[in-house]
C-alpha positions as CSV (number, residue, x, y, z in Angstrom):
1,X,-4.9,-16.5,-7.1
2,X,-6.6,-18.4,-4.6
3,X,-10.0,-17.4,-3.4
4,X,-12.3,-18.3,-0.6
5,X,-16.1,-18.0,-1.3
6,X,-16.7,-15.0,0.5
7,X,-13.4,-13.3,0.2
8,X,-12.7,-9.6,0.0
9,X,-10.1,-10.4,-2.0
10,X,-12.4,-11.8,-4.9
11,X,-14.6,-8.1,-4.8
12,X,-11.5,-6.6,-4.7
13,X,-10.4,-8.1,-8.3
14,X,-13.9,-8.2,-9.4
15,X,-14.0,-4.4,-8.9
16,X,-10.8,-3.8,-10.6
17,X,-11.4,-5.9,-13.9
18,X,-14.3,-4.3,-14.2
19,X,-12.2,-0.9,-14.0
20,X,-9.6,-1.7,-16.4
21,X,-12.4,-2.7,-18.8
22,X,-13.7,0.5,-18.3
23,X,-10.7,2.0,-19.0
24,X,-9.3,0.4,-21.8
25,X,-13.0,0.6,-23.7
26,X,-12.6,2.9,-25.6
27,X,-8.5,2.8,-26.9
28,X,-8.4,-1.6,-26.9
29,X,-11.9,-3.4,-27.5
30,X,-10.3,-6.3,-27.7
31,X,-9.2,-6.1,-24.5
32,X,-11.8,-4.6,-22.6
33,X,-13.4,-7.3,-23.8
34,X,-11.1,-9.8,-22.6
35,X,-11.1,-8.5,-19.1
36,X,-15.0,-8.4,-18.9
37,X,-14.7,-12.3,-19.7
38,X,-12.5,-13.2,-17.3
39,X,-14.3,-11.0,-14.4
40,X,-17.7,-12.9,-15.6
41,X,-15.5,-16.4,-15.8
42,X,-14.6,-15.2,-12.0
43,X,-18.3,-14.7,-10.8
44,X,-19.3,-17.9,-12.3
45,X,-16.7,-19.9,-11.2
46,X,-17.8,-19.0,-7.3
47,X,-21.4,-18.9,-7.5
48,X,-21.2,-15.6,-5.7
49,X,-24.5,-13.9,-5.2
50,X,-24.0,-10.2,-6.4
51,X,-25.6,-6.9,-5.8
52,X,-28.1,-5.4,-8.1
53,X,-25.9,-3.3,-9.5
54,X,-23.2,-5.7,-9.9
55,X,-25.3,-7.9,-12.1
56,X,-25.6,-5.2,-14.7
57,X,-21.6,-4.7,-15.4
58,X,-21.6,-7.7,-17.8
59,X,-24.0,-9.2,-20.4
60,X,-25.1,-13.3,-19.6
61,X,-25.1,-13.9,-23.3
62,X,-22.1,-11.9,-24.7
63,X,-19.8,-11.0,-22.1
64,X,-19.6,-7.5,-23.0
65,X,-18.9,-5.0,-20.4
66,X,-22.5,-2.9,-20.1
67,X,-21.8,0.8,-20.1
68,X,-25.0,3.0,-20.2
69,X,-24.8,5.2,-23.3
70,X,-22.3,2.8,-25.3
71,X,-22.8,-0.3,-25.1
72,X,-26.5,-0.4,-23.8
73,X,-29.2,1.5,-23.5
74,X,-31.5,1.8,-20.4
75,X,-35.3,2.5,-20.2
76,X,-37.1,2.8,-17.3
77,X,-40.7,0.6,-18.5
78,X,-43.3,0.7,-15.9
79,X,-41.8,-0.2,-13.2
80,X,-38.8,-2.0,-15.1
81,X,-35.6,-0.9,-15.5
82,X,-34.4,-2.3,-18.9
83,X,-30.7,-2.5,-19.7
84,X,-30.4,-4.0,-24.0
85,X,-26.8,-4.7,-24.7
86,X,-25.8,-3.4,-28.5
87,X,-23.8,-5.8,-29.0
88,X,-26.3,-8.7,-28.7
89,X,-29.3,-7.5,-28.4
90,X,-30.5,-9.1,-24.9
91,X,-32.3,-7.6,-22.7
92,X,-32.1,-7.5,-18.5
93,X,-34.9,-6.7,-16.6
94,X,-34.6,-5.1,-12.9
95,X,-37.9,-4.1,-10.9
96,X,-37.6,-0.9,-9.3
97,X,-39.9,1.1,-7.0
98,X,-41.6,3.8,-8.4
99,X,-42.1,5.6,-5.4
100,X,-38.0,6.5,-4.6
């Protein structure tokens, strides 16, 4: 498919990748897997600037879709909110305000 760079299309498919990895986690790793690459290949490939929350669906250094409880663990760190994939082992860190 052919996107634009600020398409609604491209969410669209972004969103639903991420759902099917989701989805398949836990019955096809390989799969889910699969999915999370291609929706990270996507976000590359357009230079998109994402949300906050958007960056923490996939991890830079593995590709693996980050879901809180099984494939990463969060900690809220002075201030920080840390997501550590299992998988790898790298850690994101977001800045939050501690006074929401």
């Amino acid at each position: 498919m052919i996107y634009t760079k600020n398409s609604k299309i491209f969410k669209e498919d972004l969103h639903k990748l991420v759902g099917m990895a989701r989805e398949t986690y836990d019955s096809h790793r390989a799969l889910s897997l699969r999915y999370s690459y291609i929706a990270r290949r996507l976000i590359l490939s357009k230079k998109l600037r994402l949300e906050k929350n958007e960056k923490l669906l996939i991890c830079k250094k593995c590709n693996t879709l980050l879901i809180p409880g099984k494939t990463a663990v969060v900690r809220l760190k002075s201030g920080m909110l840390d997501y550590k994939c299992l998988n790898c082992g790298k850690t994101k860190k977001l800045g939050y305000d501690k006074r929401i």
